[in-house]
VOPAGU-2260 file (C-alpha; in pm, 1 decimal, decimal comma):
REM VOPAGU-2260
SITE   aa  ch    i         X         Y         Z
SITE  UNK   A    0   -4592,4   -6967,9   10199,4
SITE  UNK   A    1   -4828,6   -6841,5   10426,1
SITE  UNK   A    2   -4593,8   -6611,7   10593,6
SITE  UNK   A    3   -4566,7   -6385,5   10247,5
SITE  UNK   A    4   -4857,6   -6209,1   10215,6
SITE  UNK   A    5   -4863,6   -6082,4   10565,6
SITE  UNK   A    6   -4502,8   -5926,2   10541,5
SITE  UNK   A    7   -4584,3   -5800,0   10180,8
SITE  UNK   A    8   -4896,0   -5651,6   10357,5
SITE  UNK   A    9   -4694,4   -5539,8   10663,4
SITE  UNK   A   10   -4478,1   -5364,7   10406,6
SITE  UNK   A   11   -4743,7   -5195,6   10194,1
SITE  UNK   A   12   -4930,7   -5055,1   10507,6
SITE  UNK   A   13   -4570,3   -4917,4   10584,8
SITE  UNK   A   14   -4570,8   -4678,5   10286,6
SITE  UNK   A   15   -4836,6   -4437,9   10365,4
SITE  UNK   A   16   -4661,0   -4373,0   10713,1
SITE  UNK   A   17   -4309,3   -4344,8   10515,7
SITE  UNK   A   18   -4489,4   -4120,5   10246,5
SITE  UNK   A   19   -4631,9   -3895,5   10553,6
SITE  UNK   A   20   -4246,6   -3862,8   10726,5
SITE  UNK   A   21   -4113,2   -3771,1   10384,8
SITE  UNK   A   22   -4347,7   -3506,1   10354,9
SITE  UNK   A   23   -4274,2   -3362,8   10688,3
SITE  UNK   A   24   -3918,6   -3336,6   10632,2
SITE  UNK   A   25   -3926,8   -3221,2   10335,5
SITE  UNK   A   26   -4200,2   -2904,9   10387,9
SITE  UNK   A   27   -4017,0   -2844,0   10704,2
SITE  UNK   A   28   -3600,0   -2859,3   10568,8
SITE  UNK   A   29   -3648,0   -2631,6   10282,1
SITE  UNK   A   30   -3327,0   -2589,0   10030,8
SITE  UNK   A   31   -3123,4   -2214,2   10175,6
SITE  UNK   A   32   -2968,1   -2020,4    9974,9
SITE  UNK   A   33   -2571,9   -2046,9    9852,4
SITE  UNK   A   34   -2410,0   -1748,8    9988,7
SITE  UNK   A   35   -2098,2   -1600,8    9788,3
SITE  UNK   A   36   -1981,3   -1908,2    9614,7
SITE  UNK   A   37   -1826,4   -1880,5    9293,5
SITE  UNK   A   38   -1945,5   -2092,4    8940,6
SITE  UNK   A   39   -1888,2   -2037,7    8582,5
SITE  UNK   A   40   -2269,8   -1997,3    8575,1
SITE  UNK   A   41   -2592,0   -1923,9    8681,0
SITE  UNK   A   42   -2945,4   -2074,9    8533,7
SITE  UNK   A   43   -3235,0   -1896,5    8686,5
SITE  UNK   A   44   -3596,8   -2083,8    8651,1
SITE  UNK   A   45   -3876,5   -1791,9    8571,8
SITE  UNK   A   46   -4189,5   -1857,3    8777,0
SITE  UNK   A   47   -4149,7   -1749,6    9132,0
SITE  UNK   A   48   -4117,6   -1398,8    9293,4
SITE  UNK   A   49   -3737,2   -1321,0    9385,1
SITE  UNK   A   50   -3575,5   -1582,3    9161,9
SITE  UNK   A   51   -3426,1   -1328,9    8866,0
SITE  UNK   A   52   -3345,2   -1066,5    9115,0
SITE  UNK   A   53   -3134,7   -1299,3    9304,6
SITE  UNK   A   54   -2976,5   -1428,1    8946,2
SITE  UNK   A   55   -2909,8   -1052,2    8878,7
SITE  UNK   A   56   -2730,7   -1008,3    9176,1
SITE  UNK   A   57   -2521,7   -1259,5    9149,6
SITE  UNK   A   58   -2405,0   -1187,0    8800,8
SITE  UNK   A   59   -2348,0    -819,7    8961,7
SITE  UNK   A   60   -2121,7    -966,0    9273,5
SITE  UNK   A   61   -1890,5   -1154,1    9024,1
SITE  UNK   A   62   -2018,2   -1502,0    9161,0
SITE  UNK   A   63   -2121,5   -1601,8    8794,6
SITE  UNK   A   64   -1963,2   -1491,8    8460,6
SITE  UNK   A   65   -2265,8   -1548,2    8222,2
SITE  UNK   A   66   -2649,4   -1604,4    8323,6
SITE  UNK   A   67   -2947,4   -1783,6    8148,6
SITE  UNK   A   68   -3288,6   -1749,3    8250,5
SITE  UNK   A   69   -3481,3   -2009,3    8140,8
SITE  UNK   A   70   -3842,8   -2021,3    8056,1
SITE  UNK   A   71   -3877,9   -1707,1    7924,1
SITE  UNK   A   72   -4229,1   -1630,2    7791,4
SITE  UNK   A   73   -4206,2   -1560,1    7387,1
SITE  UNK   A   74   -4347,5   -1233,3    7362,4
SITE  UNK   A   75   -4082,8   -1082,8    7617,2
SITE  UNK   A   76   -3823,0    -930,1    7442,3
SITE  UNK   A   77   -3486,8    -868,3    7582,7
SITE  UNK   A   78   -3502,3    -480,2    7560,5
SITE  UNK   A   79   -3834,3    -516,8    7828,3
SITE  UNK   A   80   -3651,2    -770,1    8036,6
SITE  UNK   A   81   -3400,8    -505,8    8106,4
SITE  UNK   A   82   -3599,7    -261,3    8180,2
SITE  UNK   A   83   -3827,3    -453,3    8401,2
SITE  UNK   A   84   -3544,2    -577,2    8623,2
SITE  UNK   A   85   -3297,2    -286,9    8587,8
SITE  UNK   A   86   -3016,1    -469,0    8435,9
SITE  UNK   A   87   -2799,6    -247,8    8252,6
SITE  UNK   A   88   -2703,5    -288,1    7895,5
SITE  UNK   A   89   -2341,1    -377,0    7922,9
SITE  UNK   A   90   -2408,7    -640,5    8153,2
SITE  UNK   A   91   -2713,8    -751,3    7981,8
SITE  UNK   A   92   -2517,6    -770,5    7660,9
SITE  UNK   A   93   -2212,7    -941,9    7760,2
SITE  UNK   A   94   -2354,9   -1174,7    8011,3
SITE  UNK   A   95   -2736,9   -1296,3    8007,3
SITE  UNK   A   96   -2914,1   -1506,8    7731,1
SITE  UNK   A   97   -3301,7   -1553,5    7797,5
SITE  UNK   A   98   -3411,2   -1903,3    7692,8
SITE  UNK   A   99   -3727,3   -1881,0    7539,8
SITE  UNK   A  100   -3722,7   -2300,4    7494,1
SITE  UNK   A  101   -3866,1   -2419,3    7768,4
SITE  UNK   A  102   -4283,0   -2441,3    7935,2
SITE  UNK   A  103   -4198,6   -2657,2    8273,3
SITE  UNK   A  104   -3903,5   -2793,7    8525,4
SITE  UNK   A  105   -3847,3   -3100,5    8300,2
SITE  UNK   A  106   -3759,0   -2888,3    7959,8
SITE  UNK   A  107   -3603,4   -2565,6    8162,9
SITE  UNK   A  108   -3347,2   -2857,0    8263,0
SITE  UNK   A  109   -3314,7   -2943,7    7897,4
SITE  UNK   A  110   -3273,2   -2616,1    7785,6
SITE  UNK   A  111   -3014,1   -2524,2    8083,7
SITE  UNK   A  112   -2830,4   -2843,4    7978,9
SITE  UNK   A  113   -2808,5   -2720,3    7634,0
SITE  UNK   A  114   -2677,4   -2353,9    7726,1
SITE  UNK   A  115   -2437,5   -2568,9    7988,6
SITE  UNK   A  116   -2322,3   -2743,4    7729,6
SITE  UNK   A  117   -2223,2   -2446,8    7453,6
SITE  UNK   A  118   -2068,2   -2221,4    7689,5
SITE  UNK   A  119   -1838,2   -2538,2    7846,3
SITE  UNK   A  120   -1898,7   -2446,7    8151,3
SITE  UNK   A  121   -1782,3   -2696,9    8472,5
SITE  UNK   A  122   -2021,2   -2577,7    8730,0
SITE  UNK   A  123   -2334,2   -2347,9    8767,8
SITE  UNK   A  124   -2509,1   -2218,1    8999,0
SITE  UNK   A  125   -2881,1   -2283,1    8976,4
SITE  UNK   A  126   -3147,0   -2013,2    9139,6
SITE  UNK   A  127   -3477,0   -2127,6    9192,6
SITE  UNK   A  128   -3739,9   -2143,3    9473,8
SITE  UNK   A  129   -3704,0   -2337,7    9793,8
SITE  UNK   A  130   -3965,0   -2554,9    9782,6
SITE  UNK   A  131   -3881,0   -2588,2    9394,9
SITE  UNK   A  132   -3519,0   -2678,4    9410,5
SITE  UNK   A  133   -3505,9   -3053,7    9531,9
SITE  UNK   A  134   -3670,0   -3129,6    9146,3
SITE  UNK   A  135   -3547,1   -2920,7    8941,5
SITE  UNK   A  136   -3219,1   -2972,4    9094,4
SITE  UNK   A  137   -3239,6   -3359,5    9032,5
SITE  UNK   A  138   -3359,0   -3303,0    8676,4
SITE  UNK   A  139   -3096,3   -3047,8    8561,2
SITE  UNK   A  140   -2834,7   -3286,1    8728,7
SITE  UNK   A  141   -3030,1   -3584,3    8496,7
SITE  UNK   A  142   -2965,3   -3382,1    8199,8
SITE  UNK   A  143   -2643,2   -3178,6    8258,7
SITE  UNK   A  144   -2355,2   -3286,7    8069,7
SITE  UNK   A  145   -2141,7   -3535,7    8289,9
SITE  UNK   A  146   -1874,5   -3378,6    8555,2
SITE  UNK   A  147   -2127,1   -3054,9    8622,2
SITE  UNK   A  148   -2111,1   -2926,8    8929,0
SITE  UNK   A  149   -2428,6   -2782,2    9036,8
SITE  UNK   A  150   -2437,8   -2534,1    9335,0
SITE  UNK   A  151   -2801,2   -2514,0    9477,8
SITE  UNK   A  152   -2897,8   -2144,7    9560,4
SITE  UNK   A  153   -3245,4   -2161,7    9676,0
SITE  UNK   A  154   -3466,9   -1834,1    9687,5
SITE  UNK   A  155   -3673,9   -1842,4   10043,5
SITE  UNK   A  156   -4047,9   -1847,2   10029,9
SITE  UNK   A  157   -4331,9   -1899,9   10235,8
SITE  UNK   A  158   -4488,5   -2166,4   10059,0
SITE  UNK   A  159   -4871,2   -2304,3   10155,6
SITE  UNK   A  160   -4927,4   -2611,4   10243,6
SITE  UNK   A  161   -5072,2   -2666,4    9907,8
SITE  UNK   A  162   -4740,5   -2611,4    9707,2
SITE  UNK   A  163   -4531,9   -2836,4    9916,4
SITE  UNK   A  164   -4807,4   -3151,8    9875,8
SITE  UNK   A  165   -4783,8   -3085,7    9501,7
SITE  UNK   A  166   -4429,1   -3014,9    9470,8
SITE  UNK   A  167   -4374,6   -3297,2    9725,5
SITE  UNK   A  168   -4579,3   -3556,9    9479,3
SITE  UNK   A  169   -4432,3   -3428,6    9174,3
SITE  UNK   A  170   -4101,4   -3488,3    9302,5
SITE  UNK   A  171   -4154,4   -3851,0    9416,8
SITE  UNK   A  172   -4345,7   -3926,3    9097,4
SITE  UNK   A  173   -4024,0   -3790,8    8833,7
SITE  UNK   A  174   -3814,5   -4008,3    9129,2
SITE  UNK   A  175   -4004,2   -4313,1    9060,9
SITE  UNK   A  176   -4028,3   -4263,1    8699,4
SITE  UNK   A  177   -3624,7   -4213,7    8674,9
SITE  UNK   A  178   -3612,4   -4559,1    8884,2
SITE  UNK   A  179   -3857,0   -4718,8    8600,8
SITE  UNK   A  180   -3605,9   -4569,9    8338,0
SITE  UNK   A  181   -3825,1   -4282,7    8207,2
């Protein structure tokens, strides 16, 4: 009996040192980015420099049939996006929708798992920052209809030190929480 509580304390005074060696691997093996593969589509997360660009250009090489971009502020209309990223109208019309659902990782999943869904697509191609991909990639996988393949094409950053301990804490937290069945 008495030998319990010093391996359960052995064990707990293990997890800050296991916390600290996740953290360094994950700040210093970042997510790259997916080269010329072909998918039926590609989801783009709004919020970091780079990310729609990269969508864009995909959709222009013929790696990706049909593109959403989700998170799309309200008040941006479709005519503006265009002209703010050059996208011409052919292209804009036959194959982007901007998602104007979703305010944060969690819902842009949602909403990507939606689009996913109506379009029956098999696999996608999902284009969001480095240090962002690890989460949103396990939450659009979480929500993604079953037998979606999800090709991880990760937009390189220079992220502070200050990103990758929040992203890094965020990402452990929705990890525990999906272990706790939320």
């Amino acid at each position: 009996m008495t030998e319990r509580p010093g391996i359960f304390r052995r064990l707990l005074s293990l997890a800050p040192l296991v916390w600290a060696l996740g953290f360094i691997a994950f700040a210093l093996i970042l997510p790259q980015p997916a080269g010329d593969l072909h998918t039926d589509g590609v989801i783009v997360l709004t919020g970091g420099g780079g990310r729609i660009p990269r969508g864009i250009d995909v959709l222009r090489r013929g790696w990706a049939r049909q593109m959403l971009v989700a998170g799309v502020d309200r008040e941006v209309r479709p005519r503006e996006f265009a002209a703010e990223y050059g996208v011409e109208p052919r292209l804009f019309a036959c194959c982007m929708t901007l998602g104007y659902e979703s305010v944060d990782t969690r819902s842009n999943a949602l909403e990507a798992a939606r689009w996913i869904a109506s379009q029956h697509l098999a696999s996608v191609r999902l284009v969001t920052t480095d240090w962002h991909m690890r989460r949103a990639a396990a939450d659009l996988a979480h929500a993604a209809p079953a037998g979606t393949a999800i090709l991880r094409d990760a937009v390189p950053s220079k992220p502070s030190m200050r990103i990758l301990f929040l992203e890094y804490n965020k990402y452990i937290a929705r990890w525990v929480a999906r272990i706790a069945g939320y």
